[in-house]
C-alpha positions as CSV (number, residue, x, y, z in Angstrom):
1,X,92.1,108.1,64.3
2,X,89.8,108.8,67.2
3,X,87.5,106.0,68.4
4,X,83.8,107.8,68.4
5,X,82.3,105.4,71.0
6,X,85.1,106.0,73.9
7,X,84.8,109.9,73.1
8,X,81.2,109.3,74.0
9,X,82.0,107.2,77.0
10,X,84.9,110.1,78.0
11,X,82.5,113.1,77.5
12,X,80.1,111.1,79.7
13,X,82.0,110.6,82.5
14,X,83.2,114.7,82.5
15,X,80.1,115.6,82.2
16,X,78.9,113.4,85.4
17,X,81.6,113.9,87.5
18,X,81.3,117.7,87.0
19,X,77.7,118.0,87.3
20,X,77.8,115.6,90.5
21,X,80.7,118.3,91.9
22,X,78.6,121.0,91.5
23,X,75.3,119.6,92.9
24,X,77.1,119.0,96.3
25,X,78.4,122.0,96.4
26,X,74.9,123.3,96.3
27,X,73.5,121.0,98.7
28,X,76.1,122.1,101.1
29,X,75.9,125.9,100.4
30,X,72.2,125.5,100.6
31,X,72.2,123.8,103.9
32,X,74.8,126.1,105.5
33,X,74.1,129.3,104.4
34,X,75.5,131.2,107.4
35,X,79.2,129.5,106.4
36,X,78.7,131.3,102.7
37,X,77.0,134.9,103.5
38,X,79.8,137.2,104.5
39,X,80.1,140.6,103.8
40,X,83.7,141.3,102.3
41,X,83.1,144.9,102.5
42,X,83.3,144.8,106.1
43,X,86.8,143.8,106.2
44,X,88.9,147.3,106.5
45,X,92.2,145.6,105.9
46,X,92.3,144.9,102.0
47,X,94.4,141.7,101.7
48,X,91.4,140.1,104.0
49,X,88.9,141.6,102.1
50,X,90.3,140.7,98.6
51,X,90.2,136.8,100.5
52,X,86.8,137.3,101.1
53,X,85.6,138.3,97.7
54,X,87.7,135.0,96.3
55,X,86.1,133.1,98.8
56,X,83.0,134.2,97.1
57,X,84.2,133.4,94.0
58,X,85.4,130.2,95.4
59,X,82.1,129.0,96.2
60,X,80.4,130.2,93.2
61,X,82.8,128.6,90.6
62,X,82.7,125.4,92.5
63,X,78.7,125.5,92.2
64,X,78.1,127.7,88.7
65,X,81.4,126.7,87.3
66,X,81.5,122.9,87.7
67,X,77.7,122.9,85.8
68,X,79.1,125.9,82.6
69,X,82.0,123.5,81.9
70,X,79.5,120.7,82.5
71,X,77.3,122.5,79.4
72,X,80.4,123.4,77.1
73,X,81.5,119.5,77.3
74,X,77.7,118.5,76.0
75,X,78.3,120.6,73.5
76,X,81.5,119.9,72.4
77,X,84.1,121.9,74.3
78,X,85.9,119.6,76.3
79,X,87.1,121.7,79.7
80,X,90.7,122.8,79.4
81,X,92.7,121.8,82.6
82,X,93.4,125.1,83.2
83,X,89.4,125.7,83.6
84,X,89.5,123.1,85.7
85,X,92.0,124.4,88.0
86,X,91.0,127.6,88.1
87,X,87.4,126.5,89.4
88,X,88.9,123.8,91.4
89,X,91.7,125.8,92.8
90,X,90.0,129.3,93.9
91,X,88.2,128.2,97.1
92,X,91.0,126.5,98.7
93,X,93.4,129.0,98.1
94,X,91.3,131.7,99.7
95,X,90.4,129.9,102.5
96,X,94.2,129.5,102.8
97,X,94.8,132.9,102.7
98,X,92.2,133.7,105.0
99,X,93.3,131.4,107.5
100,X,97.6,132.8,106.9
101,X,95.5,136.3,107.5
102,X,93.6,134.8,110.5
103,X,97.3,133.5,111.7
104,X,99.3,136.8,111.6
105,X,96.6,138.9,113.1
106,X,95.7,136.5,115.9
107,X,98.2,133.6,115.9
108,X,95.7,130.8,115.4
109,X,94.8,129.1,112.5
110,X,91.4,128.5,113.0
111,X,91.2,124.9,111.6
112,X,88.8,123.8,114.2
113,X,86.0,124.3,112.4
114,X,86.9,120.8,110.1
115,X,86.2,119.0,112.7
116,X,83.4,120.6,114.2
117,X,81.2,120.7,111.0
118,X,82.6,117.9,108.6
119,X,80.5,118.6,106.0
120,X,83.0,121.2,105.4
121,X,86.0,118.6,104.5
122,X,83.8,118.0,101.2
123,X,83.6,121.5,100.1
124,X,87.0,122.7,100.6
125,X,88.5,119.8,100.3
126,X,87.2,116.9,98.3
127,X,85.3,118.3,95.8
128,X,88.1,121.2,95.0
129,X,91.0,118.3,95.4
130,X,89.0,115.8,92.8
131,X,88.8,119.2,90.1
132,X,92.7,119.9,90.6
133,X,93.1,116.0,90.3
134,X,90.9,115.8,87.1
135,X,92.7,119.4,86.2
136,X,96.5,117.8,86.6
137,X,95.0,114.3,84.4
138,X,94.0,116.1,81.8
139,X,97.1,117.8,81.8
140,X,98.9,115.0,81.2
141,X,96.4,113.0,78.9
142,X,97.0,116.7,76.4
143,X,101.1,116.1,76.8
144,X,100.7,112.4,75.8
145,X,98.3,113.8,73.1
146,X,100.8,116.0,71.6
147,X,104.1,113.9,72.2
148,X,102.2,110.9,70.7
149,X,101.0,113.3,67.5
150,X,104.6,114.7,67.0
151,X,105.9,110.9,67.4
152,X,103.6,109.7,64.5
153,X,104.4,112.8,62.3
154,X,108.2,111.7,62.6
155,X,107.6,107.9,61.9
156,X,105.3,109.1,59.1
157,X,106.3,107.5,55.6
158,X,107.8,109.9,52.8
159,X,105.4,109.9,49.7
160,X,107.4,108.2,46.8
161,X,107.9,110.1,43.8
């Protein structure tokens, strides 16, 4: 039996924490537009241009995709943790491979600009860390859903003839 009130509470707190993701992501693409306007078709070497089209994608899952599962959990459709992974984990992992690309070509990570420009720490880091953190709860929250479910099925009573 589900408890209405907490499912309330629970789709409340997705919904906000989702919506809150994707707003700062847009305050920080908004203010830093030169960081997010690359041309991956200038790229002649296709692994880094395939990195620079998911960096795109990246930044435009963390900012459109954070508010469409925002929208589908008003309405009902709770975000799957794989949804959540997959818009949380597509920006780092470019930015990774961009950076192992960066490494073999020139031999220099290119980390620097962290610290330079922090605001950056929050866009590939926090905001994509907290969606593969929420991903990796929910996760577990669904394996304690169904070990719980086959549990009770188990313990349930046989109807007497």
């Amino acid at each position: 039996m589900t408890n209405p009130w907490l499912d309330q509470v629970s789709t409340k707190h997705t919904v906000t924490k989702l919506v809150i993701i994707g707003w700062v992501a847009t305050i920080i693409v908004a203010t830093n537009q030169w960081a997010f306007t690359v041309d991956p078709k200038q790229y002649t070497d296709s692994t880094m241009r395939l990195a620079m089209y998911l960096y795109w994608a990246g930044w435009l899952l963390l900012i459109l995709g954070t508010q469409i599962l925002a929208l589908l959990s008003l309405w009902g459709r709770d975000p799957n943790w794989v949804h959540l992974m997959v818009v949380g984990a597509t920006r780092p992992l470019s930015i990774l491979l961009i950076h192992f690309k960066l490494n073999a070509q020139t031999g220099n990570w290119y980390f620097g600009y962290l610290t330079s420009n922090p605001i950056f720490i929050v866009s590939d880091v926090i905001l994509p860390g907290a969606l593969i953190y929420f991903a990796w709860r929910e996760r577990d929250n669904e394996k304690l859903l169904a070990t719980s479910s086959q549990s009770d099925s188990q313990t349930a009573p046989v109807a007497a003839f």
